[in-house]
C-alpha positions in Angstrom: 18.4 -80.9 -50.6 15.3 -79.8 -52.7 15.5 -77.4 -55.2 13.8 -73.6 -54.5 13.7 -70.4 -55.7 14.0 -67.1 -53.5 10.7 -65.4 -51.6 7.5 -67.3 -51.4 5.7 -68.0 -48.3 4.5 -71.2 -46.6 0.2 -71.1 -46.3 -1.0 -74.2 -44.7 -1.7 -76.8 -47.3 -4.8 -78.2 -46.3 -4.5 -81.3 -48.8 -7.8 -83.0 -47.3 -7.9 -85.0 -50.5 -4.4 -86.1 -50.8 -5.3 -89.4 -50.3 -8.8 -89.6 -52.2 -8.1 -91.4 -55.6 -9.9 -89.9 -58.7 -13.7 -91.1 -59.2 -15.9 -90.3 -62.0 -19.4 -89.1 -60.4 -21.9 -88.3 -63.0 -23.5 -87.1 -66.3 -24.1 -84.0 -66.0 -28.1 -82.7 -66.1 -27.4 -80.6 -68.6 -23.9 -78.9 -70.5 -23.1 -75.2 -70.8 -19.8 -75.1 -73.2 -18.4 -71.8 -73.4 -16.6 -70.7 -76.7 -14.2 -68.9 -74.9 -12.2 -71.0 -71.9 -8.8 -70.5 -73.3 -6.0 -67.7 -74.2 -6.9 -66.1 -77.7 -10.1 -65.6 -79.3 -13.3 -67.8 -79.2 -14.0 -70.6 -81.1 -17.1 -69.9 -83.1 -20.4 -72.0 -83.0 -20.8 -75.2 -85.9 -24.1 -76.1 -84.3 -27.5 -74.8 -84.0 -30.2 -74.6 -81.2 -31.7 -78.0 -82.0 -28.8 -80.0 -83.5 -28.3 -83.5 -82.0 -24.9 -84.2 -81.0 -22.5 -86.7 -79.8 -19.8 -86.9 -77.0 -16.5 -85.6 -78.3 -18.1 -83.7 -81.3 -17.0 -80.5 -82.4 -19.1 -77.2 -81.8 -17.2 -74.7 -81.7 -14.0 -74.2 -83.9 -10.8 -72.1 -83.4 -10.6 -69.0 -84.9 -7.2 -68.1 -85.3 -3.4 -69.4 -84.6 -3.9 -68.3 -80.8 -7.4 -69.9 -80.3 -8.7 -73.5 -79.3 -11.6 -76.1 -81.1 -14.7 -76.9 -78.5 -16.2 -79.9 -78.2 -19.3 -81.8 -77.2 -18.9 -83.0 -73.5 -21.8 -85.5 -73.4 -25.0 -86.7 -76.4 -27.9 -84.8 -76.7 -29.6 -82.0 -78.2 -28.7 -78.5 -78.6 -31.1 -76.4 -76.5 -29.9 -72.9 -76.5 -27.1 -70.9 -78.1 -26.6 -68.0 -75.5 -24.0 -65.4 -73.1 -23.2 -67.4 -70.1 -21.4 -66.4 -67.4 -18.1 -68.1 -66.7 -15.8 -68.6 -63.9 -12.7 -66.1 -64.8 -14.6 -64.0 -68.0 -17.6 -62.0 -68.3 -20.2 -64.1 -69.8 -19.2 -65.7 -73.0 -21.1 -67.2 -75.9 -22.0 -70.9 -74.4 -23.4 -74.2 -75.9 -26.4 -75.6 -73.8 -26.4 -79.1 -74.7 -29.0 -81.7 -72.6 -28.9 -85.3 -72.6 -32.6 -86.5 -74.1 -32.1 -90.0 -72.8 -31.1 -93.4 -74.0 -27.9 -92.1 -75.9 -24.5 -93.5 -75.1 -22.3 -90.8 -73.1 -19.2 -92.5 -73.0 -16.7 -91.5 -75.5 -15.5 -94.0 -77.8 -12.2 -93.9 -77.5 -10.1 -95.6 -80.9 -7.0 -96.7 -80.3 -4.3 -95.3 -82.6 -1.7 -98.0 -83.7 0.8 -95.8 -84.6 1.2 -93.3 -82.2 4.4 -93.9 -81.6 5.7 -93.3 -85.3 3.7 -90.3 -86.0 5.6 -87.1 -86.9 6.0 -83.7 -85.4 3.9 -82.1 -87.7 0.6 -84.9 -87.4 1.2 -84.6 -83.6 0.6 -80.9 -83.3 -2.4 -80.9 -85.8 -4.1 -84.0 -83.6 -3.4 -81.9 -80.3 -4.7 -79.2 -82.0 -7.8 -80.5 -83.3 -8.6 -82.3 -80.0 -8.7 -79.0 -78.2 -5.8 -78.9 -75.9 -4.9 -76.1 -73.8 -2.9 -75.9 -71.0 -4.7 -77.4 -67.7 -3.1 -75.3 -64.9 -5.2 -72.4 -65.4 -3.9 -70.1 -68.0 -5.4 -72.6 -70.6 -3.0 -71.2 -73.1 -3.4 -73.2 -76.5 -0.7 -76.6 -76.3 -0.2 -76.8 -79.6 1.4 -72.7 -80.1 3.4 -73.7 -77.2 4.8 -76.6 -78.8 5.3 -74.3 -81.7 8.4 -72.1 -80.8 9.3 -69.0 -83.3 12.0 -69.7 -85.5 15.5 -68.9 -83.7 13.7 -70.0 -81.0 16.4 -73.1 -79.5 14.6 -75.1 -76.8 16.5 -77.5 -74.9 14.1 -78.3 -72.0 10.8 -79.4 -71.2 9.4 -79.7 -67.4 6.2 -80.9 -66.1 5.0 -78.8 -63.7 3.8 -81.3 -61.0 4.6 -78.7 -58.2 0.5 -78.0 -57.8 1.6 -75.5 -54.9 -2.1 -73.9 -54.2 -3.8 -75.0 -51.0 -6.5 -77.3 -51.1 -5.9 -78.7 -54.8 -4.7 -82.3 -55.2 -5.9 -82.9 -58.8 -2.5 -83.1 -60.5 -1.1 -85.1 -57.4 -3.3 -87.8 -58.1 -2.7 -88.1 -61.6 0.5 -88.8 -61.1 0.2 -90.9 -58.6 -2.5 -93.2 -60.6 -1.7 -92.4 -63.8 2.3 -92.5 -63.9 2.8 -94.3 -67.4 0.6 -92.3 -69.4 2.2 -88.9 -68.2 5.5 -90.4 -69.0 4.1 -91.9 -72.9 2.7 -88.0 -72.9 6.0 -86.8 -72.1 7.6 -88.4 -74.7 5.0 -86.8 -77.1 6.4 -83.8 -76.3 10.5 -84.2 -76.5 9.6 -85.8 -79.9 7.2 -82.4 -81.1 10.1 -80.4 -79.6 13.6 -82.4 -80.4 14.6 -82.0 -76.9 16.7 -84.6 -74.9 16.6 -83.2 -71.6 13.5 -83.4 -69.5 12.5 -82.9 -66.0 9.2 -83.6 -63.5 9.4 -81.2 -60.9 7.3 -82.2 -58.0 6.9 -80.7 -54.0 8.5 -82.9 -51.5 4.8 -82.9 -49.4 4.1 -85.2 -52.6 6.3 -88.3 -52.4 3.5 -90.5 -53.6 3.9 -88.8 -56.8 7.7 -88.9 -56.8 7.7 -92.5 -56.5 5.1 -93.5 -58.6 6.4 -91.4 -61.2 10.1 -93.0 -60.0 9.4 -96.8 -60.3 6.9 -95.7 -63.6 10.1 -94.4 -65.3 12.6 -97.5 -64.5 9.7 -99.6 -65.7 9.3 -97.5 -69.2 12.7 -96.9 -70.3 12.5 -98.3 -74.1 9.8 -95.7 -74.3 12.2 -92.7 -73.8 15.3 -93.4 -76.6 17.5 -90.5 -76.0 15.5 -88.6 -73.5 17.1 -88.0 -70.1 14.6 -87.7 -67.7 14.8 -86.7 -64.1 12.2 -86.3 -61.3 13.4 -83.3 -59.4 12.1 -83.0 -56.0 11.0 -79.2 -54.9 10.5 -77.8 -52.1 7.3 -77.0 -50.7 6.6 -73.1 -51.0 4.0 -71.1 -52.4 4.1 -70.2 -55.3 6.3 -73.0 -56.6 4.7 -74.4 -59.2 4.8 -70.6 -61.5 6.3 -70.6 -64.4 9.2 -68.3 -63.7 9.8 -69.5 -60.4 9.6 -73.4 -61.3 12.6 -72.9 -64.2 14.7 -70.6 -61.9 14.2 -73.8 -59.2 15.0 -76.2 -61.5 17.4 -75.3 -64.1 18.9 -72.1 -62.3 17.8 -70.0 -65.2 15.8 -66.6 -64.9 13.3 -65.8 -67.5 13.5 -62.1 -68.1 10.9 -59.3 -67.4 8.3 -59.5 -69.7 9.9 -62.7 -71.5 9.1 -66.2 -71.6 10.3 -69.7 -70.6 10.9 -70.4 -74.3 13.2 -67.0 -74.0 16.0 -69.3 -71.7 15.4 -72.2 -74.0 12.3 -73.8 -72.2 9.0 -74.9 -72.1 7.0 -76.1 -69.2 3.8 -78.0 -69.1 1.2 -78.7 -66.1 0.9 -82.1 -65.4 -3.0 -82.6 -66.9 -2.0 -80.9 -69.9 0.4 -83.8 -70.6 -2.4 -86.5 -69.9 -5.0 -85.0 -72.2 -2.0 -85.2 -75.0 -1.8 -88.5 -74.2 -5.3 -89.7 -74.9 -6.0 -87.5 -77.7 -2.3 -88.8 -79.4 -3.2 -92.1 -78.4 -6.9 -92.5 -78.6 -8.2 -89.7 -80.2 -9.7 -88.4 -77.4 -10.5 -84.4 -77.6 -10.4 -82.3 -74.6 -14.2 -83.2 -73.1 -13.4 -84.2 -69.5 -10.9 -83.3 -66.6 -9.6 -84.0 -63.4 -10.6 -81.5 -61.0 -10.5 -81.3 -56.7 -13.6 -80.6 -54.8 -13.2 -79.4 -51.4 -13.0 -77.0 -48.6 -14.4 -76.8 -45.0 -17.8 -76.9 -46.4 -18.0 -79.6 -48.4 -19.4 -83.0 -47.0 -17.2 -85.1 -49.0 -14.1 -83.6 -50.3 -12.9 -86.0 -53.4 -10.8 -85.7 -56.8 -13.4 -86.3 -59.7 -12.7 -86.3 -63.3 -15.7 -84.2 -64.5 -17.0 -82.9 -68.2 -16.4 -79.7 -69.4 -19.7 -77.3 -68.9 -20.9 -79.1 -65.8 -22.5 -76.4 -63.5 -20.9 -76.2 -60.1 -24.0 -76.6 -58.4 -24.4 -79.8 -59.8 -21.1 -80.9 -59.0 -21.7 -79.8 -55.2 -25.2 -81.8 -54.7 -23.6 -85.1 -56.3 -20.8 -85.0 -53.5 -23.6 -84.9 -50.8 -24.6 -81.5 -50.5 -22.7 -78.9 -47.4 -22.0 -79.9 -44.3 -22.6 -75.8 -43.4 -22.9 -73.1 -45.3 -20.5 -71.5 -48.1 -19.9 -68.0 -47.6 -17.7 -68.4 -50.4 -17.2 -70.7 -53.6 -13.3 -70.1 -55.4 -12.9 -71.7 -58.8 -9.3 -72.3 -58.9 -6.9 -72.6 -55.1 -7.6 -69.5 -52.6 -4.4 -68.1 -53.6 -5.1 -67.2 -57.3 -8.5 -68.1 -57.8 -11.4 -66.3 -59.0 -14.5 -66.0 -56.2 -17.5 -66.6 -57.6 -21.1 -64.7 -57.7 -23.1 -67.7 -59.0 -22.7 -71.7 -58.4 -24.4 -71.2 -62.1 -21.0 -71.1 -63.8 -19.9 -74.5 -65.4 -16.7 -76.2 -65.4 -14.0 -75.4 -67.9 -11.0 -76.5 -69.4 -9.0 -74.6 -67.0 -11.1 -75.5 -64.0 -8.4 -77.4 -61.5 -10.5 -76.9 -58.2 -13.5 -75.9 -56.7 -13.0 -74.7 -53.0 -16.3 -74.4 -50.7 -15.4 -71.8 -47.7 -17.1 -71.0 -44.4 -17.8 -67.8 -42.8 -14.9 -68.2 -40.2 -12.5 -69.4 -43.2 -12.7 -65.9 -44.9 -12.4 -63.4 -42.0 -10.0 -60.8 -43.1 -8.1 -59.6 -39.8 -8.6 -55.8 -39.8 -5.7 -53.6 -41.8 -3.2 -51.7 -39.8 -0.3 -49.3 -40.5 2.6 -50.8 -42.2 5.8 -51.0 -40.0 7.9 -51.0 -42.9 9.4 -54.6 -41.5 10.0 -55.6 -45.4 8.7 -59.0 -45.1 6.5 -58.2 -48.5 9.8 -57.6 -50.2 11.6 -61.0 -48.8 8.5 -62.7 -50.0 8.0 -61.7 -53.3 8.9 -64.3 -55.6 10.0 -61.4 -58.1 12.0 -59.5 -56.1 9.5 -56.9 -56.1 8.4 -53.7 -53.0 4.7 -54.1 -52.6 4.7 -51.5 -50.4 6.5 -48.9 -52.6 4.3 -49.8 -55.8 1.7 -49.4 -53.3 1.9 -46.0 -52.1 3.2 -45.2 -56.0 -0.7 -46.4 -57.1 -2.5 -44.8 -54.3 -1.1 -41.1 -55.5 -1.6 -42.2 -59.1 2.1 -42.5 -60.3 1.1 -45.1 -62.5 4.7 -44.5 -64.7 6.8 -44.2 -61.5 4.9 -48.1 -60.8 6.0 -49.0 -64.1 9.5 -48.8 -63.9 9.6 -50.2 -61.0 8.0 -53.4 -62.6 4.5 -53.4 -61.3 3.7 -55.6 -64.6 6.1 -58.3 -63.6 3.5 -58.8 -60.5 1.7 -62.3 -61.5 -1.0 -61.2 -58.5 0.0 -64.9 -56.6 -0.6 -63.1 -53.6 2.1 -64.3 -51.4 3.0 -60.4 -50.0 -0.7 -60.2 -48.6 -0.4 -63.3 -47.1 2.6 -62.6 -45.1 1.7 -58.9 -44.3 1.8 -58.5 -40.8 -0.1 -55.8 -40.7 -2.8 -57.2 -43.4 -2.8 -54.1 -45.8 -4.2 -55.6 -49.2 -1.3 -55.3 -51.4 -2.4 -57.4 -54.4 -5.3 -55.3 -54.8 -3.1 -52.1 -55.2 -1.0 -54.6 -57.4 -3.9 -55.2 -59.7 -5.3 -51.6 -59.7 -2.0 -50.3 -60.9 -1.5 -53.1 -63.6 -5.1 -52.1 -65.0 -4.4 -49.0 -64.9 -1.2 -49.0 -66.8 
């Protein structure tokens, strides 16, 4: 039986790239590299309007503990130094960097020899230098997660392979075509963390994955001494692949409120995150480039492309031949968490995993009615929340009453709108209140 957690709901999946392996399509025009596309505070600039650079150099460098190093996603020159919008900040200082032809823009990647001997201590600083964060969208910096707080005991690791939003399949073909290296990056991390025990937790709508990842494993196991690894098979439900709801699935543990997974002696890492590890551990490669998934109703040839950071979304769109109709909408991210867009002027970042292209008749809201009070919000929350109640508590303003009733423990997934009945926007009232408070 596969493994689950309670609430969620079941949206269509609408994989239409599933099956699409993982092309790269182009050079982009031109690169606009924010400072800021992770948690913490912004890397600051190391290059000037007019500097010549190459692929994979650095220009912008971490400022802080919590903060991550920028790099150069293609050769060229340095053309502007400005505030450019972004897709999930306000607009953020940005590198413009344009190709000025005849350089070389692939990176050159150097095999490191002794990867596999390096110590905890030179892992962390090369995944730190080379920009890592984590892929699935929170983009928090890999290497603080990898550095637990004294006291801290951590026992666990999972790769979060659950990828549980509609539409995206970027993380599902990784594993499916790229099955060793997540393993080799895996290992990466049991050794930075001393952990024996790890776990791949992936959807059973994604048996591709589980069986690459399965005959990958058998094939590799000299390259995990002493780690017990075991692909757990989930079941498919929206919103799976969260943190919270991914550890209580597989290891029957519940972080608390407010706490994290390191707080029940875990830490979980998204699928891509692992991979970049991987190549910059084993080839120096810094974070420059990532798989992302292209698609929606609109889009004339819906594919998995690995892309370079700061390519403009417009770009991306004309390369895959243009719309078959209209967007009426563009969502960076799946259409369950993502963030809409005002501007296909925004450029792809590190925690980028989708692009979704709707159509007018895809994002027709059916008209709001009364609430019946059925209680299908509270049997879907995934946090055993009442939507409704911290709904009516925010529309009179009872912003402490919300509180204590754990409006802040609301990740916005969105799963209570989706199975409203009578359509009443919950997650707005959810993210009212939480600004608010």
């Amino acid at each position: 039986m596969a493994y689950t957690f309670y609430g969620g709901a079941h949206p269509s999946g609408n994989k239409l790239t599933y099956d699409r392996p993982v092309k790269k399509v182009f050079i982009p025009k031109k690169a606009v590299i924010p400072l800021s596309q992770h948690t913490g505070s912004p890397a600051d600039p190391v290059v000037a309007v007019g500097d010549s650079v190459t692929v994979g150099a650095l220009v912008g460098k971490s400022t802080g503990f919590i903060s991550s190093n920028v790099h150069a996603s293609i050769s060229g020159k340095v053309t502007r130094i400005f505030y450019s919008p972004t897709p999930n900040l306000p607009r953020v200082l940005s590198v413009v960097i344009e190709p000025q032809g005849g350089e070389d823009q692939e990176f050159k990647a150097a095999r490191r020899p002794d990867a596999g001997s390096l110590s905890k201590d030179e892992l962390l600083a090369i995944i730190r230098d080379a920009g890592i964060v984590g892929l699935g969208g929170a983009a928090f910096p890999a290497h603080v997660k990898l550095s637990p707080p004294k006291g801290k005991i951590i026992d666990s690791v999972i790769l979060n392979g659950a990828e549980c939003e509609p539409y995206l399949t970027c993380d599902h073909r990784l594993m499916v075509e790229k099955p060793k290296e997540i393993l080799r990056g895996l290992a990466l991390i049991t050794r930075i963390l001393g952990v024996k025990d790890a776990y791949i937790g992936i959807e059973d709508n994604k048996l591709a994955a589980v069986y690459a990842l399965g005959q990958a494993l058998k094939s590799m196991s000299g390259e995990l001494p002493g780690v017990n690894v075991k692909i757990v098979t989930l079941k498919t439900k929206y919103p799976q692949g969260a943190e919270k709801q991914l550890i209580r699935s597989i290891l029957r543990r519940t972080v608390p409120a407010g706490g994290l997974p390191m707080d029940v002696g875990c830490i979980v890492h998204n699928i891509g995150t692992v991979f970049a590890i991987y190549e910059a551990v084993y080839f120096s490669k810094p974070l420059i480039e990532r798989v992302i998934t292209v698609t929606g109703s609109c889009v004339r040839e819906p594919a998995n492309i690995t892309v370079r950071i700061g390519t403009l979304i417009r770009d991306i769109a004309d390369t895959l031949g243009g719309f078959a109709k209209e967007p009426k909408k563009v969502v960076v991210g799946g259409p369950m968490m993502g963030i809409a867009q005002y501007t296909m002027d925004v450029p792809v970042t590190k925690g980028t995993s989708g692009i979704v292209f709707l159509s007018q008749e895809d994002i027709v809201r059916p008209k709001e009615s009364v609430c019946i009070r059925c209680g299908k919000c509270i049997e879907t929350c995934p946090m055993g929340l009442s939507p409704t109640t911290l709904m009516n508590h925010v529309k009179k303003e009872q912003f402490s009453e919300a509180k204590a009733l754990g409006i802040v423990n609301c990740f916005e997934c969105g799963a209570c709108v989706y199975d409203c009945p009578a359509k009443i926007p919950l997650l707005d009232y959810m993210k009212y209140g939480k600004a608010k408070i």
